[in-house]
C-alpha positions, 0 to 999 in steps of 0.5 A, a space after each residue: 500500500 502506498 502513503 498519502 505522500 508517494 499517492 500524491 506524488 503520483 497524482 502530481 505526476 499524472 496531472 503534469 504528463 496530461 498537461 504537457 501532451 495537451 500542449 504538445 497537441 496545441 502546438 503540433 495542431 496550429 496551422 504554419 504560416 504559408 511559405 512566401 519566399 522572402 516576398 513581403 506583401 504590399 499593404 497600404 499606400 505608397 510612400 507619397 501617395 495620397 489617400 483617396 477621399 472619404 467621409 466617416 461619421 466619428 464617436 459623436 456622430 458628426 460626418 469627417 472627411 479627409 478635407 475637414 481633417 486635413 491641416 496646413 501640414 496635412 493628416 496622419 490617420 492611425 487606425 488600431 483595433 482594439 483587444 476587446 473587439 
């Protein structure tokens, strides 16, 4: 028969071997990003290129437009996405 100890030691044992084969099936099932040969993909505009016109309603509900926006040295837009979204 076994002691309280060496019974607990089992179980420790026994919840660490599931953990670490439940990561292990985590990592082996995540998908690999698709190869693309060093390619970096083009997102966005251009260095230099200006932004096509457009007209969002903001926070508040007033209409914005790229005009109404821009300043005497022009705009940066940021946009983010939250973590909550």
């Amino acid at each position: 028969m076994t002691s309280d100890r060496e019974g607990n030691y089992e179980v420790k044992v026994a919840i660490a071997s599931a953990f670490s084969i439940a990561l292990l099936a985590l990592t082996i099932g995540q998908a690999k990003p698709a190869a693309n040969d060093g390619a970096v993909p083009a997102v966005g505009l251009a260095i230099g290129q200006p932004a096509p016109a457009f007209s969002l309603r903001d926070q508040f509900g007033h209409e914005q437009s790229s005009s109404t926006l821009k300043g005497s040295k022009g705009t940066v837009l940021l946009f983010f996405r939250s973590a909550d979204w």
